[in-house]
Steps between C-alpha positions, in 0.01 A plus 500: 500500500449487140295750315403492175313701234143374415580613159610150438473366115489170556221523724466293837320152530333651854460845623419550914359786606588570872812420685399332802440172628278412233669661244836330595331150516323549141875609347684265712283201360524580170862583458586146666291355214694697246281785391646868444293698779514930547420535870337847502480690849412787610615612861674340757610179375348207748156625521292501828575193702872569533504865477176593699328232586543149655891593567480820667194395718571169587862610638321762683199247658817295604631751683178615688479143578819588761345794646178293552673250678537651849073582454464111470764399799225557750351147375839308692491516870867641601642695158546839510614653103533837361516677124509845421594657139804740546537584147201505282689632160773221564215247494314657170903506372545118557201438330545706242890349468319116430281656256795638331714164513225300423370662160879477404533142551171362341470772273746760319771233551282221368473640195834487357523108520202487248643586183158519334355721647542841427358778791387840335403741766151695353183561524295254245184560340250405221478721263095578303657236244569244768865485425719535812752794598765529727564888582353504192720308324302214283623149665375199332460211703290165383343443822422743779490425882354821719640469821487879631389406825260704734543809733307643788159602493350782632147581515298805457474642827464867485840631641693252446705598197553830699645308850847396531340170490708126474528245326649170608799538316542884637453418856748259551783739336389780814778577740314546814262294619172657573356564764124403370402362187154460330508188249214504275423095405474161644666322240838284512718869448285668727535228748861439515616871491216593764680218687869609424414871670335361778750304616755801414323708804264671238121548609322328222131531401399304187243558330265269266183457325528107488679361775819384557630273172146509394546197244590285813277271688324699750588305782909619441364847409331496863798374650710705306340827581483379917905439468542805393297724726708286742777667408359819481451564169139682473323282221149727366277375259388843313201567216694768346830731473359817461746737460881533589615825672936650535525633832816648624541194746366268263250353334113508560254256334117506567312150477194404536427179783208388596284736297707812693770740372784473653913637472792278542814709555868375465842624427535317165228280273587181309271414191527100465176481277640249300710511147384576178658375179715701314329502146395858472812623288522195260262580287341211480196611377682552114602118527175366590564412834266454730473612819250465827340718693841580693731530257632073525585363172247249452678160413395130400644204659772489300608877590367637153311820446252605301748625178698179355875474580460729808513341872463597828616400874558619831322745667423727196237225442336606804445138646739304750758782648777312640837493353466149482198486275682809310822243435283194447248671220791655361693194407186362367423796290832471306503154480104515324609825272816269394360147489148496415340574767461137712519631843257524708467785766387365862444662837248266641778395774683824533607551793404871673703696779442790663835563780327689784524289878316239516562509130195409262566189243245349246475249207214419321123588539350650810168391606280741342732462163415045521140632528504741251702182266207299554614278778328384866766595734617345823721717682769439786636776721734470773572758737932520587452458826435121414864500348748374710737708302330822617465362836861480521549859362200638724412668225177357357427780310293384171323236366497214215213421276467203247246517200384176323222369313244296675422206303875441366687651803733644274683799644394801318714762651674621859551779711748591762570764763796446679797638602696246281206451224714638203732184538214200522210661217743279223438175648110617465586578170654175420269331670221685265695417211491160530147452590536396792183462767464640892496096591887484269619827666403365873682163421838655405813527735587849623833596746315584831497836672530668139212775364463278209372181673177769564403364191499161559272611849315669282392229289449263787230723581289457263420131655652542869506709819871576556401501860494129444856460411826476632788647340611343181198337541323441178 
């Protein structure tokens, strides 16, 4: 890997702050078109996704998925399957083995077949001048790009900071599985991990003040929520966290449901309370940077911040956490800070995932979001158990609903709960993207007996009773 001194005379045409999938998309963009780039990082080179995010977890939901499989067998007449984990530390070792090979393949060993690009490993900051250090070593760059990426949060629950508390990078590096486990949050971490245990043999209560996914429609929330109960996951909308208590078998939290106290006991406790951006050691202030009210960068539409020749993307922006969006604004953001600033960032058909089972897959508005926009709404949703796919499965877990404008009947967004609803949400997307309306979606061709052609059904259903219909029918 090569590292280089910021002290650099000659100066650099673009200086990224953060090496992670951001970070590596800003520098990677603008050493193809030539400039001289210092990629600054600080930590573990790769950032979250592949070191403690998206990798690490989805590997781990995969392999839950196996010892779920024998729950689910009851649904065929005649099969008879069994799973049990033998070796708990050889699974967190395999896991931990990807992580390993994978930030060496699309990261340290990317590096060296960019020759502009030099990597400087440091912590950066903005000095009460505005200039930029490196270890505190002045590094002058013409254009910035902030790409430090985001951490957990944790709130202020009295306790907490004195509990051997997780995080959702911590508790998937834990060589025993635990017995119990208290997850605090209903979002997509909270969701998948609180999934991952469960299936592992842990007793799982989660805990939440929203709901499950909260920004989802509430008809997937609902179903959601009733999926996982079936599973045995305990699902509890709370008021409050109170206050978080060590024990010598554990952990205690008190609540309060319902308008009464309460205490939640478990073995371990897993804070998924979302991600906060990690701007707090930048000094950002000095530069004129502005932040909001959680720390996010605040950006334009072309990436730029508030101070001239300084950018920002990914999730230090605060806006749009997926590593896809991180890549996507990144490229965008060096390609603006290099070439005047033409491009143009859109999310208006990105695509959303969250990987519990039935997984949860959106694009575009929800209802409430077209009628907040301005728009009369007609809505289409179409239970799975009208999808011959999920017939065929016997698993007709989950749901699809279609969002489009009344007077044009122009799709305005889509929602999916599904087993399989990671894999069709793009042809929403597309679909979206081109403007298409529910009348265009319904006429299409889709393969029969696949999750996807659920959104064909769906559409149909805006106009006809599926009841009517034959299969293929249409």
């Amino acid at each position: 890997m090569p590292d280089g001194s910021p002290n650099n005379a000659a100066g650099y045409d673009l200086a990224v702050l953060g090496a992670g999938s951001a970070g590596f998309s800003a520098a990677i963009t603008a050493a193809q078109g030539g400039a001289r780039v210092a990629l600054i990082g600080h930590g573990t080179i790769g950032g979250t996704c592949v070191n403690v995010g998206c990798v690490p977890s989805k590997t781990m939901i995969r392999a839950m998925d196996i010892m779920h499989a024998p729950r689910a067998a009851h649904r065929f007449d005649g099969i008879k399957v069994t799973a049990q984990i033998t070796d708990w530390p050889a699974l967190i070792r395999q896991k931990q083995a990807l992580v390993d090979d994978l930030r060496a393949a699309k990261y340290s060993e990317v590096l060296p077949q960019h020759s502009g690009i030099t990597y400087i490993e440091g912590a950066a900051r903005f000095t009460k001048t505005g200039a930029l250090r490196v270890n505190g070593t002045p590094l002058d760059a013409n254009r910035i790009i902030i790409a430090t990426g985001s951490r957990p949060y944790m709130p202020a629950i009295p306790g907490l900071a004195e509990t051997a508390c997780h995080d959702s990078s911590s508790i998937l590096q834990l060589q025993r599985r635990p017995d119990s486990l208290i997850v605090l949050g209903g979002g997509y971490i909270g969701v998948e991990l609180a999934q991952v245990f469960a299936r592992a043999g842990t007793k799982v209560t989660l805990l939440t003040r929203r709901g499950l996914i909260p920004e989802a429609e509430p008809e997937i929330a609902t179903a959601l929520t009733q999926a996982f109960r079936q599973e045995g996951i305990a699902v509890e909308t709370v008021q409050s966290y109170d206050r978080v208590a060590q024990r010598p078998d554990g952990v205690a939290l008190s609540v309060t449901a319902d308008g009464q106290a309460r205490i939640v006991k478990a073995q371990h406790i897993l804070v998924a309370a979302g991600r906060v951006p990690n701007t707090d050691q930048l000094g950002l202030a000095h530069a004129g940077i502005r932040t909001d009210a959680r720390g996010g960068i605040v950006v334009d539409d072309r990436m730029r911040t508030s101070r001239a020749t300084v950018y920002a993307a990914g999730d230090v922006t605060g806006r749009d956490q997926f590593v896809y969006m991180a890549a996507y604004g990144a490229r965008l953001a060096a390609t603006n800070a290099l070439n005047g600033d033409t491009l143009i960032y859109d999310n208006s058909t990105m695509p959303a995932v969250v990987f519990s089972d039935p997984q949860v897959a959106s694009v575009g508005l929800t209802e409430a979001g077209a009628r907040a926009a301005g728009h009369q709404t007609r809505c289409s949703v179409l239970p799975l158990d009208a999808v011959p796919r999920a017939l065929a499965a016997r698993d007709t877990r989950g749901l699809v609903k279609l969002v489009a404008d009344a007077s044009s009947k122009r799709l305005l967004g889509a929602h999916i709960l599904a087993p399989e609803g990671a894999d069709s949400i793009q042809t929403a997307a597309m679909a979206l993207k081109a403007g298409m309306t529910y009348e265009d979606l319904g006429a299409m061709i889709f393969p029969y007996l696949t999750t996807v052609e659920a959104l064909k059904l769906a559409a149909q259903t805006f106009d006809k009773d599926m009841a009517t219909l034959s299969c293929c029918a249409g």
